[in-house]
FIDRENKOL-844255 format. One record per residue: residue number from 1; x, y, z of N, C-alpha, C in turn. Coordinates in steps of 0.1 Angstrom, whole numbers, padded with zeros to 4 digits. Atoms other than C-alpha are relative to their C-alpha. Layout:
BEGIN
seq NUM nxx X nyy Y nzz Z caxx X cayy Y cazz Z cxx X cyy Y czz Z
...
# end
This chain:
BEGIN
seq 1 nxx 0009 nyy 0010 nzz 0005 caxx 0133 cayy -0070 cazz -0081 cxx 0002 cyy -0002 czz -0015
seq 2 nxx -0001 nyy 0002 nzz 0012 caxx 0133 cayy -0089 cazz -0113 cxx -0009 cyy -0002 czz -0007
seq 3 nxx 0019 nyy 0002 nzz 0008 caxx 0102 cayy -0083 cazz -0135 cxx 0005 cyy -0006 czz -0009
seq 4 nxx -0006 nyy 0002 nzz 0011 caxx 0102 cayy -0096 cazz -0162 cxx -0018 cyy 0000 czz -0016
seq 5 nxx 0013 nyy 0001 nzz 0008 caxx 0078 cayy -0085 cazz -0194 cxx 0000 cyy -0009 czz -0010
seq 6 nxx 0004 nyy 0007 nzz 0009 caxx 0066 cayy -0111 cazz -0215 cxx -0013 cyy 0000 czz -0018
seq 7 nxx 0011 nyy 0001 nzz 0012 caxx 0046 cayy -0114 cazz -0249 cxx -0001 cyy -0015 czz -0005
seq 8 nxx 0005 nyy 0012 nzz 0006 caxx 0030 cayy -0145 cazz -0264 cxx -0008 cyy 0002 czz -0010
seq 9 nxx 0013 nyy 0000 nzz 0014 caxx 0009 cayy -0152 cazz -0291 cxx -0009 cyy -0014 czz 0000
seq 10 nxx 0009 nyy 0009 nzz -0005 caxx -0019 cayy -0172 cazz -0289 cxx -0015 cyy 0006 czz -0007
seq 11 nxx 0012 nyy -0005 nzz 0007 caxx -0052 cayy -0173 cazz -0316 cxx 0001 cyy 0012 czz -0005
seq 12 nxx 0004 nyy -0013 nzz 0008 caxx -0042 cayy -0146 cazz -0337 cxx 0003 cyy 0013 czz 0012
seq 13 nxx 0006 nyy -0012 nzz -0009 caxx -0036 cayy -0123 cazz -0305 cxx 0016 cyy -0001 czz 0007
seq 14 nxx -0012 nyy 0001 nzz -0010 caxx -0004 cayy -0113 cazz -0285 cxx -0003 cyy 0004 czz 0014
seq 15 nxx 0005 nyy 0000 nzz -0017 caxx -0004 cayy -0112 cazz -0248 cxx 0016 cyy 0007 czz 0005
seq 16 nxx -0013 nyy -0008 nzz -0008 caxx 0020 cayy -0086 cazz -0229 cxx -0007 cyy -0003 czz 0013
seq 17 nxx 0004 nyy 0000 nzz -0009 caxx 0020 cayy -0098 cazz -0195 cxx 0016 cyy 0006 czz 0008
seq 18 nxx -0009 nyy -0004 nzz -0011 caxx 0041 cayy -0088 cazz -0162 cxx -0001 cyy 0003 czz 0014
seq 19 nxx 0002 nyy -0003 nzz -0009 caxx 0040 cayy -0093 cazz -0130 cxx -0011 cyy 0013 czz 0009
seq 20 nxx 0012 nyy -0010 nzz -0008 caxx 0009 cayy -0071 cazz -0110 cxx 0010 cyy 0002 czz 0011
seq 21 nxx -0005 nyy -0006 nzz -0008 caxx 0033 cayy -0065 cazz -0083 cxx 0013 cyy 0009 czz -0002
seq 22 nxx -0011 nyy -0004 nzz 0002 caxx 0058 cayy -0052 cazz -0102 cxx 0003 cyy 0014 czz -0002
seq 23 nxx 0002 nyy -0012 nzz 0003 caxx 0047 cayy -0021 cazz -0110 cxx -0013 cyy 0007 czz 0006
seq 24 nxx 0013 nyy -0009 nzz -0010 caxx 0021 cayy 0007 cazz -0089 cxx -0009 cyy -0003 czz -0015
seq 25 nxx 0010 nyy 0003 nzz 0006 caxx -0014 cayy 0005 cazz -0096 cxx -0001 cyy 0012 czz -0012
seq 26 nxx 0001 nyy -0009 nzz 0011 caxx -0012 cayy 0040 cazz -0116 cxx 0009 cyy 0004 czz -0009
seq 27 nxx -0009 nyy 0006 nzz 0007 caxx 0020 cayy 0032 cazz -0132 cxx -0008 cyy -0004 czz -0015
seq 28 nxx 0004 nyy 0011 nzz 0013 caxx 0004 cayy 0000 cazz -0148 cxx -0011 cyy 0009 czz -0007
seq 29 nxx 0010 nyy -0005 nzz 0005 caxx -0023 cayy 0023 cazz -0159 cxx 0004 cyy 0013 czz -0014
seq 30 nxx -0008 nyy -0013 nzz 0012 caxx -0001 cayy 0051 cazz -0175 cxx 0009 cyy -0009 czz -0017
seq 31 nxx -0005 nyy 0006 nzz 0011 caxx 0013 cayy 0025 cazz -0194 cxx -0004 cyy -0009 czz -0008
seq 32 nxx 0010 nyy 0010 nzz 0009 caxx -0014 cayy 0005 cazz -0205 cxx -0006 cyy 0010 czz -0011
seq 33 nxx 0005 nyy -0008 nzz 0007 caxx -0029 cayy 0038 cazz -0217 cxx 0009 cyy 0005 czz -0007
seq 34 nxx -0009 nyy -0001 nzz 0009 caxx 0005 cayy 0045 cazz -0233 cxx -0003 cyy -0009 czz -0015
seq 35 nxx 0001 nyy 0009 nzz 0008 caxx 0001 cayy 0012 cazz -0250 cxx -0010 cyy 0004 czz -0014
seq 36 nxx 0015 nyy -0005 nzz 0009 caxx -0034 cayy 0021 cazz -0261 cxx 0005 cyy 0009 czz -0013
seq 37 nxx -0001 nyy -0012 nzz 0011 caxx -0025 cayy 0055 cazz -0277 cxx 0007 cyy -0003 czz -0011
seq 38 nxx -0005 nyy 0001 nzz 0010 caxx 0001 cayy 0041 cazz -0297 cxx -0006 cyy -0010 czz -0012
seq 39 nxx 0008 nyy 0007 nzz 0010 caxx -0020 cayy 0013 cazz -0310 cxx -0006 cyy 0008 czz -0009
seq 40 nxx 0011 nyy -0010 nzz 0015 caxx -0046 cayy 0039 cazz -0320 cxx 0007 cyy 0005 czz -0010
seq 41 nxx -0011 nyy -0007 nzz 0013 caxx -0018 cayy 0056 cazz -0342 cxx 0003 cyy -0006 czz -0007
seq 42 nxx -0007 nyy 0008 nzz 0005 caxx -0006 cayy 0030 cazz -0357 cxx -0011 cyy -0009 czz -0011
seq 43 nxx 0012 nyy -0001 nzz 0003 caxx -0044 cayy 0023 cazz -0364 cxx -0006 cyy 0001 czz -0010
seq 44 nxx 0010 nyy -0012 nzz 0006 caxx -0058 cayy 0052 cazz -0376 cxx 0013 cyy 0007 czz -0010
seq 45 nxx -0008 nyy -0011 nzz 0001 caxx -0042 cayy 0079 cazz -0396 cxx -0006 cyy 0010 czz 0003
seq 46 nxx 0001 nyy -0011 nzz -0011 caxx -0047 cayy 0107 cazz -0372 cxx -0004 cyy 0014 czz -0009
seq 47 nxx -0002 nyy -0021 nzz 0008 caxx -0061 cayy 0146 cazz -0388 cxx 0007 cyy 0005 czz 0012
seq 48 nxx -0008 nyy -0013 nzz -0008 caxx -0046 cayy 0169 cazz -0370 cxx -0008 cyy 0007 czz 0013
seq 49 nxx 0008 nyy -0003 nzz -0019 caxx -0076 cayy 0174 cazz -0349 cxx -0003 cyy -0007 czz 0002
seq 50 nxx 0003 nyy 0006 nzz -0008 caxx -0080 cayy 0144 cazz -0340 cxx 0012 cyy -0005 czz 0013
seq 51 nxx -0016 nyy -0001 nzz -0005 caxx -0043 cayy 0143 cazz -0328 cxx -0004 cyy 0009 czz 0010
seq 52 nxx -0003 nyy -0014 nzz -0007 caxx -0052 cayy 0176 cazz -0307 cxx -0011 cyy -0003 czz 0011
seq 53 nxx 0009 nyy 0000 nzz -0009 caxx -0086 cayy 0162 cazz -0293 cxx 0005 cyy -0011 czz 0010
seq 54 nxx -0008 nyy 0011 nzz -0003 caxx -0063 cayy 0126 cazz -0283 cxx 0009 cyy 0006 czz 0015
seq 55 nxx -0007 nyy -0009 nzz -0005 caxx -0037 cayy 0150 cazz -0266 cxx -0008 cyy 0009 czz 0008
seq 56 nxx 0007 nyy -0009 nzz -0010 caxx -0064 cayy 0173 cazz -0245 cxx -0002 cyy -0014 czz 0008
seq 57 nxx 0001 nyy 0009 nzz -0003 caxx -0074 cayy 0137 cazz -0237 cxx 0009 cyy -0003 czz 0011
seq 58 nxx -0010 nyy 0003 nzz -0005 caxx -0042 cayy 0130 cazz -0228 cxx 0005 cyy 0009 czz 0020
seq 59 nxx -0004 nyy -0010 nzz -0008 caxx -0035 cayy 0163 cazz -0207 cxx -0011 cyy -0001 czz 0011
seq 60 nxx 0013 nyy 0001 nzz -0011 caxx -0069 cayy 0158 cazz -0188 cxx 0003 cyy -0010 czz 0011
seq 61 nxx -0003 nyy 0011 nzz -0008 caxx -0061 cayy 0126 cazz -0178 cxx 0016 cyy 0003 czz 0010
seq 62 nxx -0011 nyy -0002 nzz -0007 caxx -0027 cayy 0134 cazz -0163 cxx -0001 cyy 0013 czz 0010
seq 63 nxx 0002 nyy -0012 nzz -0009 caxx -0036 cayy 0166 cazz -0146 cxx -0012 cyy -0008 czz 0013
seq 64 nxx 0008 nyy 0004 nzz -0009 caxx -0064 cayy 0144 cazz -0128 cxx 0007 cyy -0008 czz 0010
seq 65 nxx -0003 nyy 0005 nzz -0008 caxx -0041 cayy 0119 cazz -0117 cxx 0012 cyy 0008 czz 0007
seq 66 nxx -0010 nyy -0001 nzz -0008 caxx -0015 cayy 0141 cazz -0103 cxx -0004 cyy 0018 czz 0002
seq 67 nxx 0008 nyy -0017 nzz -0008 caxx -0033 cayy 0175 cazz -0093 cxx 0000 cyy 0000 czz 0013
seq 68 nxx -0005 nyy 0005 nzz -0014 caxx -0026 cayy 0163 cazz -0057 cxx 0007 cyy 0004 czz 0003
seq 69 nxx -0010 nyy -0002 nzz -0003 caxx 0005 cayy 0160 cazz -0057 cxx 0008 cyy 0012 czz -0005
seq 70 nxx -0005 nyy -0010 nzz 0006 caxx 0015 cayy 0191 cazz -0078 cxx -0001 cyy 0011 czz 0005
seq 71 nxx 0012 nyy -0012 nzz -0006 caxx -0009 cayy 0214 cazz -0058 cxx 0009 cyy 0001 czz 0014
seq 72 nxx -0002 nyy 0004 nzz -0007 caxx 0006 cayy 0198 cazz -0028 cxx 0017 cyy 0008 czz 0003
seq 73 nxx -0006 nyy -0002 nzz 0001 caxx 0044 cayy 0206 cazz -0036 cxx 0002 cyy 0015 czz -0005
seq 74 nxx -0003 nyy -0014 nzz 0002 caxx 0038 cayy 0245 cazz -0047 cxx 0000 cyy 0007 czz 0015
# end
């Protein structure tokens, strides 16, 4: 398949789009929340704990979505 991602700008705003079938539902989700995080950095300037509370964040969320399959495979 040939995705293809796009950005636009439009009112002061950019638009990353790409095909909804191109990618799994928890895919597009890991990578929208990729997006996110790096926004926030780029943002903020991060302390050190808030970097650590971001990152438990992080680890929570990934262990939720794949505690299944990890559990599964031992």
């Amino acid at each position: 398949m040939n995705a293809t991602l796009d950005a636009q700008t439009a009112d002061g705003r950019v638009v990353i789009t790409f095909p909804e079938s191109a990618v799994p539902a928890q895919e597009r989700e890991s990578f929208i929340a990729f997006i996110k995080a790096e926004w926030e950095a780029r943002q903020n300037r991060f302390t050190e704990k808030d970097a650590r509370v971001l990152a438990d964040e992080v680890d929570t969320s990934w262990w939720d979505k794949n505690r299944e399959r990890i559990l599964r495979s031992i």
